[in-house]
Each structure stands twice: as structure tokens, then as C-alpha cells.
ROLO-794219 format. One line per 8 residues: their letters; for each residue z, x, y of N, C-alpha, C. Coordinates in Angstrom, 3 decimals. Atoms other than C-alpha are relative to their C-alpha. Example, Ala and Ser with C-alpha at 12.3 -4.5 7.8 and 13.67 -1.06 7.14 Angstrom:
as = 0.000/0.890/-1.190/7.800/12.300/-4.500/0.000/0.900/1.200 ~ -0.060/-0.820/-1.190/7.140/13.670/-1.060/0.730/-0.770/1.090;
This chain:
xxxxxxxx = 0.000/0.833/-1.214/0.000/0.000/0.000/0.000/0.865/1.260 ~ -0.400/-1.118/-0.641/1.110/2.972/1.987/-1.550/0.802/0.544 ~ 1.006/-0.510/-0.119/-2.153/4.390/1.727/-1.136/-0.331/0.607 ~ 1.085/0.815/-0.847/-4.586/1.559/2.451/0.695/-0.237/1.426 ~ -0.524/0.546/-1.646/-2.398/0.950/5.857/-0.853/1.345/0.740 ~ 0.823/-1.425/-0.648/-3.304/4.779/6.313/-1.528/0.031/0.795 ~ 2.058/0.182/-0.413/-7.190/4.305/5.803/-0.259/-1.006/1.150 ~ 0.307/1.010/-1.453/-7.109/1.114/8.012/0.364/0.608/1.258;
xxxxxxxx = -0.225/-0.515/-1.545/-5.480/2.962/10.644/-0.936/0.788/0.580 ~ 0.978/-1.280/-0.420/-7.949/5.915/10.565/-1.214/-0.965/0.275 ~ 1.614/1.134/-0.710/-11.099/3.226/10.718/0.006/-0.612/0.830 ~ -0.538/0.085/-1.475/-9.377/1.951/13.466/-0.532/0.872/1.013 ~ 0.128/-1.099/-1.347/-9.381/4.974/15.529/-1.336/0.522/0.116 ~ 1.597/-0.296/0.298/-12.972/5.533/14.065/-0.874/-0.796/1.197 ~ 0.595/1.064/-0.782/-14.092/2.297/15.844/0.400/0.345/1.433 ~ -0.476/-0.359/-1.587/-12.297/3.011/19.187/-0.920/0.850/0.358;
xxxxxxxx = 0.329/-0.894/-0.281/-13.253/6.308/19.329/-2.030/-0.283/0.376 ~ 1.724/0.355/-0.175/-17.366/5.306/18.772/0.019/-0.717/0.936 ~ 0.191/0.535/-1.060/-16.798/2.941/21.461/0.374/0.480/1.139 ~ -0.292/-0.793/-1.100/-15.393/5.167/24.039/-1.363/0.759/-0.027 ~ 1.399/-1.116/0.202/-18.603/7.340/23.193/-1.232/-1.127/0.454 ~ 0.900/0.978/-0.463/-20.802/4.198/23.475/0.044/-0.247/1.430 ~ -0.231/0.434/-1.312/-19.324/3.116/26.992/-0.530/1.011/0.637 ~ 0.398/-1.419/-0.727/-19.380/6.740/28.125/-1.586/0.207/-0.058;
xxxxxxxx = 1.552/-0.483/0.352/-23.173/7.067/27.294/-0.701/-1.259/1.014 ~ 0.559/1.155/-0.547/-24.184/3.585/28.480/-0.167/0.152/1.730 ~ -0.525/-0.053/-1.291/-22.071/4.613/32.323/-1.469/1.056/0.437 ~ 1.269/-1.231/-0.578/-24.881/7.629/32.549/-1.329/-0.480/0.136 ~ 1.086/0.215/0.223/-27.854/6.883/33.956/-0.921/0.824/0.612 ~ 1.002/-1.050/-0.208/-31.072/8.756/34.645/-0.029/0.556/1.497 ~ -0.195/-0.498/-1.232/-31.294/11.378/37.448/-1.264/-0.230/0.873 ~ 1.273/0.378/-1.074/-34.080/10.595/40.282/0.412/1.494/1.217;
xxxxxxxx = 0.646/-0.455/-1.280/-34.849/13.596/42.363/-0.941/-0.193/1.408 ~ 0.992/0.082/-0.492/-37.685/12.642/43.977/0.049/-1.967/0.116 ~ 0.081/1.195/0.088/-37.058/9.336/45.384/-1.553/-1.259/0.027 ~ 1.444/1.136/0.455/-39.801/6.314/44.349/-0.259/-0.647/1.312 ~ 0.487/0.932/-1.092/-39.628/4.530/47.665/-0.946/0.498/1.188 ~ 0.413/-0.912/-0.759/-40.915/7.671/49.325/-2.101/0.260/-0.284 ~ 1.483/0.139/0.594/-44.964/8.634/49.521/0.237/1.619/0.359 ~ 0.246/-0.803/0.200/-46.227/11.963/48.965/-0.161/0.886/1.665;
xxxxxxxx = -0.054/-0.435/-1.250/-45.412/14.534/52.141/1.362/-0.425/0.789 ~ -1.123/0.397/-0.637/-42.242/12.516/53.043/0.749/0.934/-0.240 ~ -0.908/-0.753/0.087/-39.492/14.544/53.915/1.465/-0.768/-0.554 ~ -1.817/0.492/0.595/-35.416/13.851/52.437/0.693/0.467/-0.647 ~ -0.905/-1.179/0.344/-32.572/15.252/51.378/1.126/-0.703/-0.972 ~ -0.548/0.810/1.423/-30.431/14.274/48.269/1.991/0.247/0.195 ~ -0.999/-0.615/0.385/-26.818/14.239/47.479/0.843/-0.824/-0.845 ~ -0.369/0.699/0.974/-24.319/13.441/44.968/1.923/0.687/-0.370;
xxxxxxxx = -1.161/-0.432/0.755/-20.687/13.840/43.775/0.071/1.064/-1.088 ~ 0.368/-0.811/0.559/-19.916/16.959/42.301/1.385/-0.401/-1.866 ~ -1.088/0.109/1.086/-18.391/16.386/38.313/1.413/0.958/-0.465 ~ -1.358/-0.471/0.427/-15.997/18.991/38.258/0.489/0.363/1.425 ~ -0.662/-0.069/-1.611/-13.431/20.039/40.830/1.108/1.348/0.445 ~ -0.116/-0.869/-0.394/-11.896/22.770/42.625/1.314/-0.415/1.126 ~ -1.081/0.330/-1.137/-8.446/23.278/45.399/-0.952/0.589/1.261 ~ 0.602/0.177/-0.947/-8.745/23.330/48.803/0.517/1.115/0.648;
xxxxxxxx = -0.484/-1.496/-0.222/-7.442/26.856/49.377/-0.138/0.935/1.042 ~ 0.820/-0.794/-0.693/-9.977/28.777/50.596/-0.513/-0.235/1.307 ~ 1.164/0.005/-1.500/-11.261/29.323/54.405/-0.719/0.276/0.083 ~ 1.111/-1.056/-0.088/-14.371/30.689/53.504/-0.672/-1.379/-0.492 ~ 0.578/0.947/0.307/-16.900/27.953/53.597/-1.390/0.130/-0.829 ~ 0.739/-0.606/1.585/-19.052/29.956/51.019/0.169/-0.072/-1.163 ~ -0.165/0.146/1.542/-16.974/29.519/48.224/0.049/-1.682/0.098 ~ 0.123/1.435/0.303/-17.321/25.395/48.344/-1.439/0.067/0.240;
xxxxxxxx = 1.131/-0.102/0.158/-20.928/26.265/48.739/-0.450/0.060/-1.156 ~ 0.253/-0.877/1.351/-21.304/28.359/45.830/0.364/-1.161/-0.774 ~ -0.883/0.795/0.907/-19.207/25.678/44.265/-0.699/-1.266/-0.483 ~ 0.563/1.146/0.175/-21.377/22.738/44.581/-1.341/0.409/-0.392 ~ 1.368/-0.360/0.619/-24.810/24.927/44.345/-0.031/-0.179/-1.514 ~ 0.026/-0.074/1.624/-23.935/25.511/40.717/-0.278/-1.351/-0.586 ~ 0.040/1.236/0.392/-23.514/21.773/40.084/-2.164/-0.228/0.514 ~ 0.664/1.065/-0.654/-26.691/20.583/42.267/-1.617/1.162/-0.445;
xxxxxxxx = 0.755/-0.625/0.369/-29.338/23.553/41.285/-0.753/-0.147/-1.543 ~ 0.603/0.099/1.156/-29.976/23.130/37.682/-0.645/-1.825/0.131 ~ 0.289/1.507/-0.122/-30.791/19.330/39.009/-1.737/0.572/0.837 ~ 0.543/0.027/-1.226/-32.991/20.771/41.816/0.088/1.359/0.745 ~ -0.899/-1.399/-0.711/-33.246/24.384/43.337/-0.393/-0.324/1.257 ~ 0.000/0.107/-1.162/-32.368/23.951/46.830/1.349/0.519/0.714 ~ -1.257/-0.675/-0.629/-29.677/25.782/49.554/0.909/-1.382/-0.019 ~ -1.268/1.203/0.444/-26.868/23.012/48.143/1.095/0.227/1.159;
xxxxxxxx = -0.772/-0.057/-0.776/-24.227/22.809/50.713/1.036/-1.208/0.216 ~ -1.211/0.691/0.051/-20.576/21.567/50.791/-0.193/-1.057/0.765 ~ -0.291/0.599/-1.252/-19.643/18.153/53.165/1.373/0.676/0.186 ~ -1.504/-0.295/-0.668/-16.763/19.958/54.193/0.139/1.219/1.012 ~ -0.134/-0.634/-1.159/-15.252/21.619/57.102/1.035/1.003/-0.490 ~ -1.378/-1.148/-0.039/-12.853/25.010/57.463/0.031/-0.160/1.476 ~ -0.384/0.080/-1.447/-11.449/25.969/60.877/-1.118/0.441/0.481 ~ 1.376/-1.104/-0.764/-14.869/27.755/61.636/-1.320/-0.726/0.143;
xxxxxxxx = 1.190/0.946/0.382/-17.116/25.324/60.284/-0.015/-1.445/-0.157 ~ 0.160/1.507/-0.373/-18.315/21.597/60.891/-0.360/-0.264/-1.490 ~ 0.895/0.466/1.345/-19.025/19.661/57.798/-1.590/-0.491/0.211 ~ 1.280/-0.007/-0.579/-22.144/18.429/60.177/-0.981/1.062/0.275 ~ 0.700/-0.843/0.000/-22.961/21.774/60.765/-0.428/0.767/-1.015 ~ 0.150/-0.354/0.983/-22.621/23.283/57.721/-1.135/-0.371/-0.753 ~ 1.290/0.795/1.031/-25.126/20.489/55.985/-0.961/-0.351/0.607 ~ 1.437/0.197/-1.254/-27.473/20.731/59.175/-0.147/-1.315/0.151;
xxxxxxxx = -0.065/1.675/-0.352/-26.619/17.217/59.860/0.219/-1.079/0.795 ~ -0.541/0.399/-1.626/-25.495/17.373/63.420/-0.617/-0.837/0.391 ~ 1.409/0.918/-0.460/-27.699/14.230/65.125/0.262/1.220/1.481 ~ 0.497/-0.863/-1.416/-26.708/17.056/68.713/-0.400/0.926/-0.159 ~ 0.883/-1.721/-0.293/-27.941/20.082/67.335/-1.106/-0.302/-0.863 ~ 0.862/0.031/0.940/-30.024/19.248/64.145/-1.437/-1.603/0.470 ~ 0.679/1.060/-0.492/-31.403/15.719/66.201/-0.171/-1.016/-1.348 ~ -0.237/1.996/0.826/-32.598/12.122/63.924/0.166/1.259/-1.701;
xxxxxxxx = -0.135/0.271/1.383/-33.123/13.858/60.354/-0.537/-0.699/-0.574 ~ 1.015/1.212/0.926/-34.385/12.529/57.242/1.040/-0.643/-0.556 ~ -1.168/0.804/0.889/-33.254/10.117/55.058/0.555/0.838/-1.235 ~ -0.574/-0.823/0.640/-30.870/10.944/52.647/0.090/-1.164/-1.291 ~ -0.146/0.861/1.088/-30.628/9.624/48.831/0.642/0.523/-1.126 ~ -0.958/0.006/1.609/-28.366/9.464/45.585/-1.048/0.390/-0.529 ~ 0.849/-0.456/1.224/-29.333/10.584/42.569/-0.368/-0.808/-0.757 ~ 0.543/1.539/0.999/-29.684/7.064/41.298/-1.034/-0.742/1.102;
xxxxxxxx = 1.224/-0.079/-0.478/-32.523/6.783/43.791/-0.206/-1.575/0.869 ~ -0.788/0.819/-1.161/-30.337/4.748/46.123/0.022/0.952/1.715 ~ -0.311/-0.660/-1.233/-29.941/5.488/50.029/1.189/-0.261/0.670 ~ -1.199/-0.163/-1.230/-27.372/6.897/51.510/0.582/0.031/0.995 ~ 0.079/0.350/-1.589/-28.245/6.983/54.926/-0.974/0.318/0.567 ~ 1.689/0.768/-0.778/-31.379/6.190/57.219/-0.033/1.178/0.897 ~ 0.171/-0.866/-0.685/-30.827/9.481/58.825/1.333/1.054/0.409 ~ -1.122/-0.452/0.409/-28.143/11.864/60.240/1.277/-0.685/1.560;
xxxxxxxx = -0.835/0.821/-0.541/-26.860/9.630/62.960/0.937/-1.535/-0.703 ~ -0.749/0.930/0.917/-26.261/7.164/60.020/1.035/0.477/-0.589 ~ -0.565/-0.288/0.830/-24.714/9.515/58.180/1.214/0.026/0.326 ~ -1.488/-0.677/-0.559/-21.578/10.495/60.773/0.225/-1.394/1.075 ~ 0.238/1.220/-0.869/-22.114/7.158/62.736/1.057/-1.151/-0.767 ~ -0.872/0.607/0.708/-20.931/5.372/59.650/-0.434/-1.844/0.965 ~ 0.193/-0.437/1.491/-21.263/3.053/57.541/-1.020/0.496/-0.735 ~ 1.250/-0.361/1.184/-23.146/4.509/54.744/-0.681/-1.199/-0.476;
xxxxxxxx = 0.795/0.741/0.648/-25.473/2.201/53.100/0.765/-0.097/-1.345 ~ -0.707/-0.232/0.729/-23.889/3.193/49.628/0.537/0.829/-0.346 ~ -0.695/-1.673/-0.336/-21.260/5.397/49.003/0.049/0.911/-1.207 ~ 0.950/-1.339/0.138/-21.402/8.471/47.857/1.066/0.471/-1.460 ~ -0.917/0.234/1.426/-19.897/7.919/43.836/-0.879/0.885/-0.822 ~ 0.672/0.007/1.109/-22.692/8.936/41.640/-0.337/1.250/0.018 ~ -0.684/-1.396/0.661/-22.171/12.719/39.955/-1.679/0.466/-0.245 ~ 1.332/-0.777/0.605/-24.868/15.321/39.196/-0.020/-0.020/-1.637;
xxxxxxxx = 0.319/0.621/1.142/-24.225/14.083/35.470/-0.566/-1.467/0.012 ~ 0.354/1.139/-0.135/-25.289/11.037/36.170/0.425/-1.159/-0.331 ~ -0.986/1.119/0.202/-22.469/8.809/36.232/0.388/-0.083/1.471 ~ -0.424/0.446/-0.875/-21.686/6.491/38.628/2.168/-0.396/0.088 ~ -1.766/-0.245/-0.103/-17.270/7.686/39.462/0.093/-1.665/0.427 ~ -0.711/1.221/-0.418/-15.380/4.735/39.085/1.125/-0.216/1.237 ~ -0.437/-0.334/-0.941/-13.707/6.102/41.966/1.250/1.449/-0.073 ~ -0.659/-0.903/-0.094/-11.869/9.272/43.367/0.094/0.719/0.940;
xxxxxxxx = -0.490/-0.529/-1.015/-10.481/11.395/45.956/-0.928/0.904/0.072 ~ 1.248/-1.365/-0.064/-13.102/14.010/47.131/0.357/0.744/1.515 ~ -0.344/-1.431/-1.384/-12.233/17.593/49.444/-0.875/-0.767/0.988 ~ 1.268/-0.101/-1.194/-13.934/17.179/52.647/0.579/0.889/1.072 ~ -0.898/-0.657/-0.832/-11.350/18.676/55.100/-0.535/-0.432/1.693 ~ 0.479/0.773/-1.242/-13.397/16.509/57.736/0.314/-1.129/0.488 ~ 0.083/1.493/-0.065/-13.205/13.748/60.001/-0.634/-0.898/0.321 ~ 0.991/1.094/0.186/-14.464/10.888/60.445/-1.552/0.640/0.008;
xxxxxxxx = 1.001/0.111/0.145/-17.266/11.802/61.998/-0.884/1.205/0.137 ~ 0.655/-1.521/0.827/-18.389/15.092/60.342/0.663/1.395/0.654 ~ -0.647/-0.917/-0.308/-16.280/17.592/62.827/1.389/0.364/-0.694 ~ -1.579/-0.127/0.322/-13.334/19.346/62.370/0.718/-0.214/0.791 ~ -1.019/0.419/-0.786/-11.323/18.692/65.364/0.796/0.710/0.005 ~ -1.211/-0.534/-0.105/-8.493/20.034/66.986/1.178/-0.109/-0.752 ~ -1.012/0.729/1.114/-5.508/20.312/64.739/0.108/-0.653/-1.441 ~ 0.651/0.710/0.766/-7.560/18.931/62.035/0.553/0.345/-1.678;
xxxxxxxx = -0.291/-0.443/1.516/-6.352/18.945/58.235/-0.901/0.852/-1.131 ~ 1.563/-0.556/0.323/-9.570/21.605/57.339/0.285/0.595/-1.426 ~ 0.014/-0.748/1.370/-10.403/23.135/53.872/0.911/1.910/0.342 ~ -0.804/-1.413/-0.285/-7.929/26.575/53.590/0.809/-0.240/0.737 ~ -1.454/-0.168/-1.067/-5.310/25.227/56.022/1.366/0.160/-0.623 ~ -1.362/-0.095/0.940/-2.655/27.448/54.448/1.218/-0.794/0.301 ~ -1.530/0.818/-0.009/0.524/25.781/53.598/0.085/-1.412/0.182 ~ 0.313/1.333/-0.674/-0.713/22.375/54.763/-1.120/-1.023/-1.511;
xxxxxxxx = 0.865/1.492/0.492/-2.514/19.193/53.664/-1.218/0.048/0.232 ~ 0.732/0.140/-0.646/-5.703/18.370/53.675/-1.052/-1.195/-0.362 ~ 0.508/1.459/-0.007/-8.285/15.672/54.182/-0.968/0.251/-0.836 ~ 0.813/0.362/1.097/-9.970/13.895/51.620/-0.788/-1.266/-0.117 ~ 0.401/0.458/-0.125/-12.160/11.595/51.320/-0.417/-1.262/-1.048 ~ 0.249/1.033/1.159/-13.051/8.138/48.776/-1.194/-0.430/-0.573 ~ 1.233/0.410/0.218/-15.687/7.858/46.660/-0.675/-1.505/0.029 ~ 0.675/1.584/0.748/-16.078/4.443/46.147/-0.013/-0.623/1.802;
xxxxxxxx = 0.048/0.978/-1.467/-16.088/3.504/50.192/-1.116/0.265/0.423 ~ 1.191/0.015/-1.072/-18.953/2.933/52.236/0.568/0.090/1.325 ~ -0.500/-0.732/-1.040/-16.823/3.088/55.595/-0.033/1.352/-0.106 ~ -0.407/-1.737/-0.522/-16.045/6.421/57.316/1.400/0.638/-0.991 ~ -0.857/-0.603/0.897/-13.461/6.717/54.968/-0.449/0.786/-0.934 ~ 0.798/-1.111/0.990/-15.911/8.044/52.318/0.028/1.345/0.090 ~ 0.125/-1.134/-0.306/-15.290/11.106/53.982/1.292/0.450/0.426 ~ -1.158/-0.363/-0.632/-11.919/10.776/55.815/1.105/-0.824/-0.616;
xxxxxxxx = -0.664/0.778/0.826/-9.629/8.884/53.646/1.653/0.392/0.127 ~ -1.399/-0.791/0.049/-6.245/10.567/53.749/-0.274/1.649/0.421 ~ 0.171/-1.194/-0.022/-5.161/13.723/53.210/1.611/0.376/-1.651 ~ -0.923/-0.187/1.156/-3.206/15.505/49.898/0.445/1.415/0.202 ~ -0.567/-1.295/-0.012/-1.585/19.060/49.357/-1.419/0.826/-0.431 ~ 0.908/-0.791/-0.156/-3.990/21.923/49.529/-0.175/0.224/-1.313 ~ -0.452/-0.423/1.339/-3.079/23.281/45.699/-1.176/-0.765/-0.731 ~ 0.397/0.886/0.911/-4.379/19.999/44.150/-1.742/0.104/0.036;
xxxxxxxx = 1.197/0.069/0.406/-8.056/19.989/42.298/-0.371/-1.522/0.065 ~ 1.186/1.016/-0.229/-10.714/17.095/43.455/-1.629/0.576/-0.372 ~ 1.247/-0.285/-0.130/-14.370/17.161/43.680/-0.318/-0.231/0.850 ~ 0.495/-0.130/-1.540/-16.581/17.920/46.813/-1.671/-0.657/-0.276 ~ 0.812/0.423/0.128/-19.474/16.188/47.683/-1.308/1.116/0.546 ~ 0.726/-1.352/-0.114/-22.838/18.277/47.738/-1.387/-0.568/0.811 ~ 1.058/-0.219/-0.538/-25.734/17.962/49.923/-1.338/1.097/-0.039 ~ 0.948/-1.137/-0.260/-29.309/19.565/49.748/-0.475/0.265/1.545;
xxxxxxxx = 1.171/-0.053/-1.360/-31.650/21.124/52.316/-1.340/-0.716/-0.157 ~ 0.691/1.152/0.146/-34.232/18.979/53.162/-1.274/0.400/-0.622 ~ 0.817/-0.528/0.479/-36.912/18.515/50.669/-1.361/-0.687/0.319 ~ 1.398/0.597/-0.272/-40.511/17.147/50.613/-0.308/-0.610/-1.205 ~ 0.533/0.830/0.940/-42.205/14.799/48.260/-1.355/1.012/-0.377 ~ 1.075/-0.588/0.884/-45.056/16.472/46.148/-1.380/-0.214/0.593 ~ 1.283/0.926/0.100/-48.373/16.057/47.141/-0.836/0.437/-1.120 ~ 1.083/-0.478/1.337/-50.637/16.055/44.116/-1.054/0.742/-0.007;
xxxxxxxx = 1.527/-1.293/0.207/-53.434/18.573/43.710/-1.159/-0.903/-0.039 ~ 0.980/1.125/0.590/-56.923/16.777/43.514/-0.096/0.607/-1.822 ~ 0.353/-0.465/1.684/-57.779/16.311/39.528/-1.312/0.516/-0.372 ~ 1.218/-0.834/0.484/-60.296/17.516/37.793/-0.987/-0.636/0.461 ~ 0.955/1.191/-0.261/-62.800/14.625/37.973/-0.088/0.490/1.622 ~ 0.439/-0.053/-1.215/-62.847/15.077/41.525/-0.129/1.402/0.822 ~ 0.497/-2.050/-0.404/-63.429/19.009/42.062/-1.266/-0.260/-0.699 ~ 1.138/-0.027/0.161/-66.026/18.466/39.664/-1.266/-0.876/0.414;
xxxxxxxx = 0.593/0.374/-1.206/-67.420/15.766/41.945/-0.624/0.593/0.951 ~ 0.040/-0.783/-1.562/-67.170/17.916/44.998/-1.757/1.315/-0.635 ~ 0.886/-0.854/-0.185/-68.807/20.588/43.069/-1.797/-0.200/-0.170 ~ 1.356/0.649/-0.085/-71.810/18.934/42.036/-0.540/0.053/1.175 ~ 0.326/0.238/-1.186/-72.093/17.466/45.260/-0.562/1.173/1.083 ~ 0.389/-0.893/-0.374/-72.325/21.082/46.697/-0.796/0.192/-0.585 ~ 1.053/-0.604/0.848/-74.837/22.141/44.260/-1.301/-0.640/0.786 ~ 0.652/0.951/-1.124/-76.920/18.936/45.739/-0.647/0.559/1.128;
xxxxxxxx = 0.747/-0.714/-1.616/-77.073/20.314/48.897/-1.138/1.481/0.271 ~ 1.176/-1.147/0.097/-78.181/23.449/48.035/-1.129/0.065/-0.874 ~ 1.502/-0.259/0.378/-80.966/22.985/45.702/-0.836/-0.290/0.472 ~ 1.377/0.047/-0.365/-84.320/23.659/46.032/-0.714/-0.664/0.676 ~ 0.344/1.601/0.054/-85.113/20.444/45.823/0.467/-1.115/0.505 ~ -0.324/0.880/-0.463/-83.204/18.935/47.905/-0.459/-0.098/1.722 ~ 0.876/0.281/-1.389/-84.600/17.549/51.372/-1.526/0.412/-0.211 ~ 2.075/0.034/0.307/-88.358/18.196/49.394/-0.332/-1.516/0.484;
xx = 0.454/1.153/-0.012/-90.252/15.402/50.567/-1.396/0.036/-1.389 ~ 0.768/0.088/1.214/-92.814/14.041/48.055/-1.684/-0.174/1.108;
């Protein structure tokens, strides 16, 4: 009796377990670089929640660079860049996103091939369109605290709770908000590991090469012109 309770228990945990694996698989969905709504030559710039996470330690706004490139490169090679601020550095400036120095900007889009914002006065203007949840694995975070060390609206400010402010707190931001909170949300102890959100530099849409069929069009068509025989009258 002892035994079959055993086995039932273990096929139990069998079943759970396959369904935690099912859910988890189902939550991931496909990555979109290259957004569909866009035409060939459009400019825009991507970004996405980074899946793993890092403290807020450091004043060197290179190592939350480095930190998010790794994540956002094997998606996409492009100069990846933190949203977050140190005492030296703007999170606007940092991600060339200023609307006073960098001016309108392109649009900006998730990796689920959603928009994030209509430009970069949307972006620090606030609100976002949708906020800024969905991971370079391609899961949309059911929500979570994310570094930014910025505020509201993309500076650091005087006094400001910035990434590296030894001994101190600092600001963080919510994935799951579309307000200005998405970015400025609180603030927690420096020590503690989150994830930072990652921005590219701005990219371009593809334009296609002509195909074959139509080079060998063209070339004909040149040939045409130059033969012999062409402009003979009869």
C-alpha cells in the first residue's frame, strides 16, 4: 500500500512538473527584430527587458552597458545601451534619446513587434504606449522591479537616487507600467539584483537587393540597345 501511495505521489509531481514546462514554453513567444509595420529604409530602434540581473553598485555607466549588450547582441548586433543614469550620465543621454540634444527620433519597438513609443519625446514625455515587460528570451515578465537610477523623465537630477550612489538607494523602475513609473517607480538598496532595461542604436529596415529575374531583365534590355540591329530601319 505503502508503495503504490509512493508511485502516485511521484506521477503526481511528474504531471506538475510537465505542466510548469508546458506553461513556461507556451509564455515565450517569437522574437521580431525587424518590425512588420515598418517599410523597407525606415529607421527604429528596439528594446526589451533584460532576463537576468545585476546590483546597482557601480558608477561607471559602461559596466550596465556591457551588461545589457551581452543580452541584446546575440538578438541583434547593435551599440546596446543601458536606460539608466550614474551621477555623470543621463539615461536620455546615454540611449541618445534626449528630444534637446538628439531632437524627434525614431520610433521605438518591443521585441514582440509592439510600440513603445512614437518617438523620443514620447519616450520621456510619458506615457509609453506599452510598457516595457517583454525579455530578450522572449517572455512577456509578469512583472518586476528594473535598475534605472533615473527620473521620471530620463535625467538624473540633483540629488537624484543614480546607479553607484554608494551607501544609498536607488531608483527603480516597473515593468508592467505604462506611466512614467516604468522607469521611476521607487527606489531599493543599492546591493539588491534586478534587471535593466536595454535599448539599441537606431537601426534601418532592409532594403532588398533587386532579384535575379530583374538584373536579367535589365541586362537584356542593355544588350537591346546596343545591338547592331537595333535602330536598323528596314
Amino acid at each position: 500500500m505503502e508503495r503504490k501511495m509512493i508511485g502516485a505521489f511521484k506521477f503526481a509531481l511528474s504531471i506538475v512538473g510537465l505542466l510548469v514546462v508546458t506553461v513556461g514554453q507556451a509564455s515565450a513567444g517569437p522574437i521580431v527584430t525587424v518590425p512588420t509595420s515598418l517599410s523597407p529604409g525606415d529607421s527604429y530602434r528596439l528594446a526589451f527587458l533584460t532576463s537576468g540581473t545585476i546590483d546597482a553598485t557601480s558608477g561607471d555607466i559602461d559596466v550596465y552597458n556591457m551588461f545589457v549588450d551581452g543580452f541584446g547582441d546575440p538578438l541583434i548586433v547593435s551599440d546596446w545601451r543601458a536606460i539608466g543614469s550614474t551621477s555623470s550620465v543621463a539615461a536620455r543621454d546615454n540611449t541618445g534619446t534626449n528630444p534637446l540634444v538628439d531632437g524627434v527620433g525614431v520610433p521605438i519597438y518591443l521585441l514582440n513587434d509592439t510600440l513603445l513609443a512614437n518617438d523620443n519625446a514620447d519616450l520621456w514625455a510619458g506615457p509609453i504606449i506599452n510598457p516595457l515587460g517583454f525579455t530578450n528570451d522572449g517572455v512577456l515578465s509578469p512583472g518586476t522591479k528594473v535598475w534605472t537610477g533615473t527620473r521620471f523623465d530620463g535625467d538624473v537630477g540633483v540629488n537624484s537616487l543614480y546607479l553607484g550612489r554608494a551607501g544609498d538607494w536607488v531608483y527603480l523602475g516597473d515593468s508592467t507600467k505604462s506611466t512614467r513609473a516604468f522607469v521611476n517607480w521607487g527606489e531599493r538598496p543599492i546591493m539588491e539584483v534586478y534587471p535593466m532595461y536595454a535599448m539599441s542604436a537606431v537601426l534601418v529596415v532592409p532594403v532588398p537587393e533587386p532579384g535575379t529575374g530583374v538584373l536579367v531583365a535589365l541586362g537584356l534590355l542593355g544588350l537591346a540597345r546596343h545591338s547592331p540591329c537595333a535602330g536598323r530601319r528596314k
